[in-house]
N, C-alpha and C positions, 0 to 999 in steps of 0.2 A: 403572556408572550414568552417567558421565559422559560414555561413547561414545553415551548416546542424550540427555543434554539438552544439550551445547554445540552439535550441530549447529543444531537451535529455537534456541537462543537467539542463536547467529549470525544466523539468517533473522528474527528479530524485528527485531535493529538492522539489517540490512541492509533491513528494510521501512521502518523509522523513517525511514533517513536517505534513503529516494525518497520520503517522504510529503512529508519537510522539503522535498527538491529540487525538487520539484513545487509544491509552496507559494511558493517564493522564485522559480521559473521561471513560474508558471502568471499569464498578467495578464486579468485576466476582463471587461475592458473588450473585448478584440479576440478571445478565445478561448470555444470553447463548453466545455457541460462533459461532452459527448462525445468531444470532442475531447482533454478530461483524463485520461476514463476509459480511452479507446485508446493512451494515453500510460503508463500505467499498468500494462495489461495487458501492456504490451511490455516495460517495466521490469520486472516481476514477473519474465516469461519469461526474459527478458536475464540476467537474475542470480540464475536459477536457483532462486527462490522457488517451492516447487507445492503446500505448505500454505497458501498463501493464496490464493485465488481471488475474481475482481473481484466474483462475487453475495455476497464477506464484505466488502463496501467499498463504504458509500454516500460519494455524492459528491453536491452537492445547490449550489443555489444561493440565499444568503439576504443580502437588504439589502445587493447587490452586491459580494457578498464571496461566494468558495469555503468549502463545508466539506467535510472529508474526514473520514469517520466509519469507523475502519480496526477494529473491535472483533470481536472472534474469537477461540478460543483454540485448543488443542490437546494432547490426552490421550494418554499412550502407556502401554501397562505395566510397572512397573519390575521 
């Protein structure tokens, strides 16, 4: 059981911590948020994430602040 949930659950924290890097890099005075999303997509790619896909990740812009709405889950059978 656990050769099929630590790999997910690596891929989870490893989405975590580019949501976070994205959040502490992303400065939305100078940047779009297309430009977020493509940043994203290449991270996802980069590190080997393909459970998640950028149509499961809004990004959106509100009261000049970024949100990343990263909600999705993922079912296997045990």
């Amino acid at each position: 059981m656990a050769l099929l949930v630590v790999p997910s659950y690596m891929e989870l924290q490893t989405g975590k911590d580019l949501f976070k890097q994205a959040a502490g890099e992303y400065d939305p005075r100078c940047e779009s948020v297309g430009g977020l999303r493509v940043w994203l997509v290449k991270s996802l790619n980069n590190n080997q994430i393909y459970d998640t896909s950028i149509d499961d990740i809004e990004v959106n812009r509100e009261s000049g602040a970024i949100v990343i709405d990263a909600n999705y889950e993922k079912r296997f059978p045990v």
